[in-house]
C-alpha positions in Angstrom: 10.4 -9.4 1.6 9.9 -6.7 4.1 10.6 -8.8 7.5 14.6 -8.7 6.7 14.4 -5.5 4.7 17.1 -3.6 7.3 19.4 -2.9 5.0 20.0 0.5 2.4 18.2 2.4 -0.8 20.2 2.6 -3.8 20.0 5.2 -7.1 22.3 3.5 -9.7 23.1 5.6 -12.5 23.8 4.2 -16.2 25.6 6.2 -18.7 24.8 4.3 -21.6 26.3 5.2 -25.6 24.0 3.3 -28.6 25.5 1.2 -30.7 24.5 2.9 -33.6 22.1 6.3 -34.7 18.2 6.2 -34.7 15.6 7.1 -33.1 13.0 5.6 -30.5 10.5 6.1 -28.9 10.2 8.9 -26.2 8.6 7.1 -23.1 10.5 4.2 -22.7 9.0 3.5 -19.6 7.7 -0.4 -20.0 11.2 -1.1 -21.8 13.3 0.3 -18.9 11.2 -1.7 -16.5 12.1 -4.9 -19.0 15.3 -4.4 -18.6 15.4 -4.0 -15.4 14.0 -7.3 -14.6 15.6 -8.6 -17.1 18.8 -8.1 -15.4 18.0 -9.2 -12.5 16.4 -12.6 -13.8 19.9 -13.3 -15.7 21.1 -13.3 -11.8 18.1 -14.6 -9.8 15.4 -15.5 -11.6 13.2 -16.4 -8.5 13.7 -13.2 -7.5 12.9 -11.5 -10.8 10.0 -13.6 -10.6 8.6 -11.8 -7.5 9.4 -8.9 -8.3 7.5 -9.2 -11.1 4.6 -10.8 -9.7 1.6 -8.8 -10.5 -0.1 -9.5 -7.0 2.8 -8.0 -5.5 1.7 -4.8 -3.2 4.7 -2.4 -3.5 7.6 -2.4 -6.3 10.2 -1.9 -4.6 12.3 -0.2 -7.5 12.0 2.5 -9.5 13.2 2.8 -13.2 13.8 6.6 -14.7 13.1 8.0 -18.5 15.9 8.0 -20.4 18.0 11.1 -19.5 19.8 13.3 -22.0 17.8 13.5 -25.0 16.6 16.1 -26.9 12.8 17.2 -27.2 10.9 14.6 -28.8 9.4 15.5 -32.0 6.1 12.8 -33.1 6.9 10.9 -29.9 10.3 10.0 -30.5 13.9 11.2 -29.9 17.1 10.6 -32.0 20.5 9.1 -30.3 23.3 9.0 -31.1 26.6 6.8 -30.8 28.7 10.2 -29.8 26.7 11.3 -27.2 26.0 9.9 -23.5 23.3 9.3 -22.3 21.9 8.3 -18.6 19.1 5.5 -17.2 18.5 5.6 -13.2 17.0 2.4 -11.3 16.9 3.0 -7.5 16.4 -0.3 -4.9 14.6 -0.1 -1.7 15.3 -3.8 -1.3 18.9 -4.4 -0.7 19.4 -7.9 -1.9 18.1 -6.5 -5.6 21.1 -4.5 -5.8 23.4 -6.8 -4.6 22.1 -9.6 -7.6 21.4 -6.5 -10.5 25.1 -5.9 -9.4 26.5 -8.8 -10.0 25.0 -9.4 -13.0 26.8 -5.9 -14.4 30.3 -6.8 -12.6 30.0 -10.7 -12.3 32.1 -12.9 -15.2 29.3 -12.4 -17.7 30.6 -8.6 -17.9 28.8 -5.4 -18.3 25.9 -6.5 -20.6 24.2 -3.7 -23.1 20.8 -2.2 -22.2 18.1 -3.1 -25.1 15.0 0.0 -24.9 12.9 -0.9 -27.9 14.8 -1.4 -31.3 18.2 0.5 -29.7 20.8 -1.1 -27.9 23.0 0.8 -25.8 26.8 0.4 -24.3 27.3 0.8 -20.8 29.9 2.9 -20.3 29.5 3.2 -16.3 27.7 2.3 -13.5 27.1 5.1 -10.9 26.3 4.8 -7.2 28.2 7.2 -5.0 26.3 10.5 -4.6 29.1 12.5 -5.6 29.5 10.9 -9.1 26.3 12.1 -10.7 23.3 14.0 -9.2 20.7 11.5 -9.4 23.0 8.8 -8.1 23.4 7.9 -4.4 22.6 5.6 -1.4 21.4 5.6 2.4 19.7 3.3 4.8 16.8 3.1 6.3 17.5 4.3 9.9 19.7 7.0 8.4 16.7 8.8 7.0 15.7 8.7 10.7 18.7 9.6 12.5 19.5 12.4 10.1 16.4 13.8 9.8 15.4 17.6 11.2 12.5 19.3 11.7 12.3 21.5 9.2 9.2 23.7 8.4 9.9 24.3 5.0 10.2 21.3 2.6 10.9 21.8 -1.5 10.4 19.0 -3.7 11.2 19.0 -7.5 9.0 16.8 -9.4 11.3 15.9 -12.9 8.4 13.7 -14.2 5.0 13.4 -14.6 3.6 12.4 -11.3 -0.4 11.5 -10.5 -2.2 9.9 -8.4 -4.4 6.8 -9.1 -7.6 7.7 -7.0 -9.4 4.1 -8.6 -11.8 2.8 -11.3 -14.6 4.6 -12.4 -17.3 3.2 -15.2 -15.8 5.5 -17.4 -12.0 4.4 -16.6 -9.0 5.3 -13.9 -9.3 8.6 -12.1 -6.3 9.7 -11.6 -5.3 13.2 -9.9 -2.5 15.7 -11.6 -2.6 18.4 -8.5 1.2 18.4 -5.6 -1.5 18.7 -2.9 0.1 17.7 0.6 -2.2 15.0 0.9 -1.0 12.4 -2.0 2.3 13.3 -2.1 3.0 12.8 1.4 0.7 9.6 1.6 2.3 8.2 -1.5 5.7 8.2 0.6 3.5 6.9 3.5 2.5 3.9 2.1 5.8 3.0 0.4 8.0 3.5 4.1 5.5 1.3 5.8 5.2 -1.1 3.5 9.4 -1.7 2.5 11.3 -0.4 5.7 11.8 -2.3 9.1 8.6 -2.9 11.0 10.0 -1.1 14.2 10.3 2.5 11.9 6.7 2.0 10.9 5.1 5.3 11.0 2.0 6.7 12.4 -0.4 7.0 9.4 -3.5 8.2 11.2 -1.9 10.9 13.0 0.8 11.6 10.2 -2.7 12.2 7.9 -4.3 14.5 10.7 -1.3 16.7 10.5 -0.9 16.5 7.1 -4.7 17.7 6.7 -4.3 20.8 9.3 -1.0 22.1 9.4 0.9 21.4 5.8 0.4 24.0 3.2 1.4 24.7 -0.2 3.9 28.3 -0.3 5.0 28.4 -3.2 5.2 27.0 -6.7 7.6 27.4 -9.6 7.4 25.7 -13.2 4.5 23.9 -12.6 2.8 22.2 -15.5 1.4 19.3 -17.1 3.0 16.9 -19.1 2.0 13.9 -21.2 3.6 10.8 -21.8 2.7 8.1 -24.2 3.0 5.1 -23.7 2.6 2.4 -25.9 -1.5 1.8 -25.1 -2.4 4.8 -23.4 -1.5 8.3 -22.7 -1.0 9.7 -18.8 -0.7 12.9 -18.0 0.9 14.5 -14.7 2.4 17.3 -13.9 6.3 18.0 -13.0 7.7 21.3 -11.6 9.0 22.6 -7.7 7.0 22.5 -5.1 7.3 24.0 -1.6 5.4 22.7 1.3 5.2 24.7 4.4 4.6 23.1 8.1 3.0 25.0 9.9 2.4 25.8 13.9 4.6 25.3 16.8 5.6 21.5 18.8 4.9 18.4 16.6 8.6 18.0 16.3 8.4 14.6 15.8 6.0 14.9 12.8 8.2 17.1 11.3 10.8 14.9 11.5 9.2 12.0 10.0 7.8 14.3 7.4 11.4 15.6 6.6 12.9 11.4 6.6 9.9 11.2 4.0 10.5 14.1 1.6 14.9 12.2 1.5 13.0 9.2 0.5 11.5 10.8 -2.0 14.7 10.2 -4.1 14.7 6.7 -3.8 10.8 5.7 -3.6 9.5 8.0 -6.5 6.2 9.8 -6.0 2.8 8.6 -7.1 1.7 6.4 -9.7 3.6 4.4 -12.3 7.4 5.0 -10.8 8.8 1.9 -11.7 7.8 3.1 -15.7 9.4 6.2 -15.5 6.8 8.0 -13.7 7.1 10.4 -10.4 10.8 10.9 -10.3 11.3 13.3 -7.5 14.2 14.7 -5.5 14.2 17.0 -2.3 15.6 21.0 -2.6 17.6 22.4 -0.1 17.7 26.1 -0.3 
């Protein structure tokens, strides 16, 4: 998948009405990723099929919470049929988009979305960044070209994002903490392993610098959060973080730091981001 991978990243924005009133449940995580691949096996099933493949070592798609409800209350959130509401899937894989594309605009029509017991209407398919916030696309060498070195970088983290650090006896470890070190490796991994080989990045020294010379400034809203899924609770934590990097030269660090922080919006942070988890955007002051 990765040898032709040359091509852009894609956030696709639903706006999506039920059918009728109810409630649901409020992580809808494992029913957004079903639909998702449900979509695109109704246009290329063998490609569904890899992408579901559970050997598979990096998803290369995201899929968002449902946006626009209110707070939950036990777990689950009412809709309603006159009231929008928004579901975000972002490709890092270009030919993904251009089948879960044509399976929304092809002769079939624009089929409904299915999360749990509610079925919703698609009202509109979003992709150009100046039709919704969270919508948007970009290519791989554009996050190069247009990156700058800039010492300050602000992400937002909009939901709960952790880090699997592995099994224990006693279950997963996981790590709840916007430390420099996951965040950035997190975005490390994912670039290396889905864009062209010839970007490939530096880990070793990006990891060194990372270590020494990024720092935490300043932090705002910070909390955890919990969601539950339908076997197990995770918790992360969402809020804004600012990372300072610091000292003087290492330009080119700080440029590839920078391309990472703008892939942030497509790639997700962390653990779980193709269940809802980890959705992150850059700030710019």
């Amino acid at each position: 998948m990765r040898a032709s991978n040359h091509g852009k990243l894609y956030s696709i924005v639903l706006i999506l009405t039920p059918t009728r009133s109810g409630t649901m449940r409020a992580t809808v995580g494992h029913q957004a990723h079903a639909a998702f691949l449900r979509t695109v096996r109704e246009a290329d099933a063998a490609l569904a099929e890899v992408l579901h493949h559970p050997d598979l070592p990096m998803r290369p798609f995201t899929v968002s919470r449902l946006l626009g409800v209110d707070q939950a209350h036990n777990r689950r959130v009412r809709v309603s049929p006159g009231q929008d509401y928004a579901l975000r899937f972002t490709v890092l894989y270009e030919p993904i988009f251009q089948q879960f594309m044509q399976r929304f605009l092809g002769e079939k029509g624009r089929p409904v979305i299915r999360l749990g017991e509610v079925v919703f209407l698609i009202k509109e398919i979003l992709v150009t960044p100046d039709s919704h916030p969270w919508a948007g696309y970009t290519s791989w060498s554009a996050l190069v070209t247009e990156a700058q070195p800039r010492t300050e970088i602000t992400l937002e983290f909009t939901s709960p994002t952790a880090f699997n650090f592995g099994t224990q006896p006693w279950g997963k470890r996981f790590f709840v903490l916007p430390d420099p070190e996951p965040v950035f490796g997190s975005l490390i991994r994912t670039w290396n392993s889905l864009a062209p080989p010839e970007l490939a990045l530096d880990t070793k020294a990006l990891q060194a610098y990372l270590v020494e010379n990024v720092v935490i400034r300043r932090l705002k809203n910070l909390e955890t959060r919990m969601l539950c899924y339908r076997k197990h609770p995770q918790i992360g934590f969402t809020g804004q973080v600012e990372y300072g990097l610091m000292g003087d030269g290492d330009e080119e660090i700080k440029c590839q730091l920078n391309a990472l922080a703008d892939l942030a919006f497509y790639s997700g942070v962390g653990y779980h981001t193709t269940m809802g988890m980890g959705q992150t955007r850059r700030v710019i002051e």
